[in-house]
C-alpha positions in Angstrom: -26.8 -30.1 1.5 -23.7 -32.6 2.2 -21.8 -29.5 3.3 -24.6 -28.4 6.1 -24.8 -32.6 7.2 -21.2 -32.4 7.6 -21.1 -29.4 9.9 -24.2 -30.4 11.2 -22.4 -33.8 12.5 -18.9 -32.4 13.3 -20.4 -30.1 15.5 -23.6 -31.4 16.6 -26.3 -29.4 17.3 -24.0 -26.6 18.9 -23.4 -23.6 16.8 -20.4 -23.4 15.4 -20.1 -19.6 15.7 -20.6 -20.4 19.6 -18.6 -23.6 19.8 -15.7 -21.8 18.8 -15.9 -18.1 20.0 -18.2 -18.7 22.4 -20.8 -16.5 21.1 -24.0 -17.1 19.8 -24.5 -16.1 16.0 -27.2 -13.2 14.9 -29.6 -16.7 14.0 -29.4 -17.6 17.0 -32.1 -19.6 18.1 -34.1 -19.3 14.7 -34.2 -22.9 14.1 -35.7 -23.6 17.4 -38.6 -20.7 16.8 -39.3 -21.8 13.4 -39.4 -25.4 15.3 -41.7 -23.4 18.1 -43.8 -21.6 15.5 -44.5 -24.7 13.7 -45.9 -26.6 16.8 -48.5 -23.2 17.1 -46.2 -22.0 20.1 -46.4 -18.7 18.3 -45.4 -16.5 21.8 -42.4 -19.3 22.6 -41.4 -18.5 18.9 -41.2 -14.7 19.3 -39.8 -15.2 22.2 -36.6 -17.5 21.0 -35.8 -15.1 17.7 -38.1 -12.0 17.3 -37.1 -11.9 13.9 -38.2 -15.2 12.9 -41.4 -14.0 11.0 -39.1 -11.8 8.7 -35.6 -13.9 8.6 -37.7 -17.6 7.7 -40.0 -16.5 4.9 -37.0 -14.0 3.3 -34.8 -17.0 3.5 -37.7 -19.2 1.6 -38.7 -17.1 -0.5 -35.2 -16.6 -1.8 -34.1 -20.5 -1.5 -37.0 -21.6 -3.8 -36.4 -18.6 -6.6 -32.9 -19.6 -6.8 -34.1 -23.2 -6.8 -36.6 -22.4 -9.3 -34.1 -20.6 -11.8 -31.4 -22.9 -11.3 -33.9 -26.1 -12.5 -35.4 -23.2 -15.3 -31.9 -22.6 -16.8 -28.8 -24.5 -14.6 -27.0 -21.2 -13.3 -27.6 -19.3 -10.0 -28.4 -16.4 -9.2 -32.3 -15.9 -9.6 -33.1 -14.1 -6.7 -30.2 -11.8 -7.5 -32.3 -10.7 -10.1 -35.8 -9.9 -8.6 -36.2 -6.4 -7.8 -35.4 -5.5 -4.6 -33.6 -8.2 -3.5 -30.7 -6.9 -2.4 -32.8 -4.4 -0.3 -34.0 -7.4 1.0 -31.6 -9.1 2.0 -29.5 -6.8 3.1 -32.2 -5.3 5.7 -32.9 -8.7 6.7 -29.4 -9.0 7.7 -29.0 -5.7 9.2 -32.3 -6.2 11.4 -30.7 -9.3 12.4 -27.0 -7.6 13.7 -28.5 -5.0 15.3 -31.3 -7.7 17.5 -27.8 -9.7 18.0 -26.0 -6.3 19.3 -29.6 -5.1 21.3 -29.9 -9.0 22.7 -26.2 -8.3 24.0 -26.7 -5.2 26.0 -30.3 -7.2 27.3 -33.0 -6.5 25.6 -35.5 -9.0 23.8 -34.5 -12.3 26.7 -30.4 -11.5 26.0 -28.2 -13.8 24.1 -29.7 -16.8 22.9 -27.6 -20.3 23.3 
């Protein structure tokens, strides 16, 4: 948590990703739909990050089972251990390149900044 404050106030609310290669990251604009979704602007929310209904509950779900195992026995690595995790994950992040690389060629609004 101090380590997402401190990039959080050295960079402000610009993307680091963006700030310094001038690209946006493949989250692009998640924050502001989960932000979007949770005001009931479900459209606006689709609209900002498609992915948004997959990439938010994955990364809850998966934050509060490592949460979970870390306060059941103090070491990480929970979620590691749930079948299909990995699958998971690793989908999640491939669905989320390949909207990045399909939002650069124009498709789903283009690059989000």
């Amino acid at each position: 948590m101090a380590g997402v404050a401190l990039v959080i106030l050295s960079f402000g609310s610009t993307c680091p990703l963006l700030l310094v290669f001038g690209i946006p990251c493949p989250t692009c604009g998640i924050t502001r739909a989960t932000r979007l979704a949770l005001h009931g602007d479900f459209a606006g929310a689709t609209h900002m990050h498609p992915l948004v209904w997959l990439a938010v509950p994955v990364a809850i779900v998966m934050a509060s089972v490592e949460l979970g195992g870390y306060m059941r026995a103090r070491t990480w690595g929970a979620s590691r251990r749930l079948p299909g995790a990995d699958l998971l994950m690793g989908g999640t992040a491939a669905l989320l390149f390949v909207l990045w690389l399909a939002r650069f060629a124009g498709f789903f609004g283009g690059p989000v900044e």
